[in-house]
C-alpha positions in Angstrom: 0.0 0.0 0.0 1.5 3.5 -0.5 2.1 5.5 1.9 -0.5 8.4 2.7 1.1 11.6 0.5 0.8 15.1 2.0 -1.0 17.6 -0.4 1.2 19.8 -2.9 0.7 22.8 -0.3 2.0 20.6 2.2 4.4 19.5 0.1 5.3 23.0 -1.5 5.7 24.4 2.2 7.9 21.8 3.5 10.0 22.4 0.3 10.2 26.4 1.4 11.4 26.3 4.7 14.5 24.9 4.3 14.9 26.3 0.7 17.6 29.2 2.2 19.1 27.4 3.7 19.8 24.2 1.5 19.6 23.5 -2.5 17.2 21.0 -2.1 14.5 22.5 -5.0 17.9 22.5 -7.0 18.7 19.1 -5.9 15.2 17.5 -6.9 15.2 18.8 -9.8 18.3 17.0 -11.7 17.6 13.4 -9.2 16.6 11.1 -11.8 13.2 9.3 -11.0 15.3 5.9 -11.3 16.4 7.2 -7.7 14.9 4.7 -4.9 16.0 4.4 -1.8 14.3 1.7 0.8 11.7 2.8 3.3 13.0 1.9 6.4 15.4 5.1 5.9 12.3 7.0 5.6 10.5 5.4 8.6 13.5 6.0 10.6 13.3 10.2 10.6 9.9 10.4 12.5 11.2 8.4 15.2 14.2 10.1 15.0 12.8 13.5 16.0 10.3 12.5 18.1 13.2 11.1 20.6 14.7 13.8 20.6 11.5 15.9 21.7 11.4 17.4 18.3 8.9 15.8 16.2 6.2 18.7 16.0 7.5 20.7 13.1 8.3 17.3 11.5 4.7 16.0 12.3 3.1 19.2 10.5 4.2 18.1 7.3 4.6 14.5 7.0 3.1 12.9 10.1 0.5 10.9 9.1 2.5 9.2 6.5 3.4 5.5 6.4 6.3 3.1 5.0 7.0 -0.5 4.3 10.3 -1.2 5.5 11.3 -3.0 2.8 9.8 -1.3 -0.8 11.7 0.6 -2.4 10.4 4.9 -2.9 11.4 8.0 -4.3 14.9 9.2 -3.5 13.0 12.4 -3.8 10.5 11.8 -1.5 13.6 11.5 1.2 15.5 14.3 0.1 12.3 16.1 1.5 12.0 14.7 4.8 15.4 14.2 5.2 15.7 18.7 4.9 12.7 18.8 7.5 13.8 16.2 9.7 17.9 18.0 9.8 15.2 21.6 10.4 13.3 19.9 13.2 16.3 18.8 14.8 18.1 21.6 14.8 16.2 24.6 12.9 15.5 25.3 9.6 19.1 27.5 9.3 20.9 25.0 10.6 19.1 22.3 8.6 22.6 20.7 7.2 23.8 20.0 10.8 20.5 18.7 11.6 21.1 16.0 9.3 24.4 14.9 10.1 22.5 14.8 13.2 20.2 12.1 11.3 22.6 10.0 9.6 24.8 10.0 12.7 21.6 8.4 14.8 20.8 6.3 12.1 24.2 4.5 12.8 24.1 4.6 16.2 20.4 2.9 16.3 21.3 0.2 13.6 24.3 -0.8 16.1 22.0 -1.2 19.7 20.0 -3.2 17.6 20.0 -7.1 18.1 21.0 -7.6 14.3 23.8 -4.4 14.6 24.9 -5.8 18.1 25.7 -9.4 16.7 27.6 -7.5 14.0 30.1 -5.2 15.6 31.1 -8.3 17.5 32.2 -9.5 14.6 33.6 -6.2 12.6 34.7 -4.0 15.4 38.1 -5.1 15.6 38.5 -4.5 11.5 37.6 -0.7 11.0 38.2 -1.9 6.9 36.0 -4.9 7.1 33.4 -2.6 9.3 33.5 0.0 6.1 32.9 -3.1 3.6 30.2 -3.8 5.1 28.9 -0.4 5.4 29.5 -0.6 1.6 27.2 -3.8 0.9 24.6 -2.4 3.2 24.2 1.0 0.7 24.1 -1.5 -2.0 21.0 -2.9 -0.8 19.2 0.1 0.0 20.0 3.0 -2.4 19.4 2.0 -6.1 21.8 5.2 -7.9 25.4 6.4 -7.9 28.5 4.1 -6.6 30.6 4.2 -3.3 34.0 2.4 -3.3 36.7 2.0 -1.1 40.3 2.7 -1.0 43.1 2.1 1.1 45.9 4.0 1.5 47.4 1.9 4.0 46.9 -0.3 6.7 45.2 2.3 9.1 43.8 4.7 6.3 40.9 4.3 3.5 39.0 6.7 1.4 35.0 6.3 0.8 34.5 7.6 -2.8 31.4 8.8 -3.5 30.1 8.9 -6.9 26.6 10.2 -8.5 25.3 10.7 -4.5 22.8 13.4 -4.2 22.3 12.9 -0.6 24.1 15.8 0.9 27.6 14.3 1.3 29.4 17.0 3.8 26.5 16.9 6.2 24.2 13.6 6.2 26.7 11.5 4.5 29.7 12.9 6.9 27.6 12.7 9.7 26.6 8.6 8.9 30.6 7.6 9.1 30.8 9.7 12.4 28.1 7.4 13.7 29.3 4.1 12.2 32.9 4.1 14.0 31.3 5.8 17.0 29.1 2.7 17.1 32.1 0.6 17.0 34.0 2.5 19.8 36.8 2.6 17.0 38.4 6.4 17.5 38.9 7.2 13.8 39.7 10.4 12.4 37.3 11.6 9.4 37.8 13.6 6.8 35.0 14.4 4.1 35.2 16.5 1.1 33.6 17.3 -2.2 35.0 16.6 -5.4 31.4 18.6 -7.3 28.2 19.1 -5.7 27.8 15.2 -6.0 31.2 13.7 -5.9 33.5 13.2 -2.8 35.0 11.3 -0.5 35.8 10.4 3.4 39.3 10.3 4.6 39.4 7.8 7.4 42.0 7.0 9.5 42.5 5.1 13.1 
């Protein structure tokens, strides 16, 4: 069943409060409709806000909505309510810390899960194996543009991002803070652009 859409005023309104502050109307208009990412990434932003006390703004828009985990939607449709969750979290002007603030808790909450638990066990002591896996995991649920890994040594790899039109210094950044956080690996990061959808995380440990 699809999820419940907000009207285009809703929609239109979301769109404009974080439109100073971000290019998201310039972003959604050159993501391709081919774009699909899986909807537990957009089930996770409600919950998100509302644990941290700040799920009215987010609600005003989008909160009657509903998402399978598992189909695939719109990278559009997240771009969205990924802007207004970063804005609810931290305010509309500081909407890109807000979601590094997102991807970083989406990290974090994957790893006190009982699936994410079982796995650091296993990868926590491999900070490269940790990012492989990190790598497989986007593969499954984000159908556009390419990550790859290399290694510039035994403590030092690069995440190259390629065709990503989530915002890679803030939400993207803000996901590898919370992955080796979750790991209790102290790794120093590095991200950077290459063009508005092109760059890369230094990491080192």
């Amino acid at each position: 069943m699809a999820p419940l859409q907000p009207s285009s005023t809703q929609l239109a309104r979301a769109i404009a409060l974080v439109a100073p502050y971000c290019d998201l109307p310039d972003r959604l208009a050159v993501v391709p409709p081919s774009a699909q990412v899986r909807g537990l990434y957009l089930k996770s932003l409600a919950s998100i806000v509302q644990r941290a006390g700040r799920g009215q703004l987010y609600a005003e828009y989008f909160g009657e909505e509903s998402w399978s985990a598992l189909r695939m939607y719109p990278l559009r449709d997240y771009l969205v309510r990924l802007a207004v969750a970063g804005a609810a979290l931290r305010g509309p002007e500081q909407v890109h810390s807000g979601m590094h603030d997102v991807w970083r808790t989406n990290a974090t909450t994957f790893a006190s899960s009982l699936l994410g638990r079982t796995m650091l066990r296993l990868l926590s002591s491999d900070p490269i194996r940790l990012t492989e896996q990190g790598l497989a995991a986007r593969r499954q649920t984000y159908l556009y543009g390419h990550w790859s890994i290399l290694r510039h040594g035994p403590r030092c790899i690069e995440m190259v991002y390629k065709e990503e039109y989530v915002w890679i210094q803030s939400a993207i950044a803000g996901g590898a803070v919370g992955a080796f956080e979750a790991c209790g690996v102290r790794a120093e990061l590095r991200t950077k652009l290459a063009s508005r959808f092109d760059g890369s995380t230094l990491i080192s440990w």
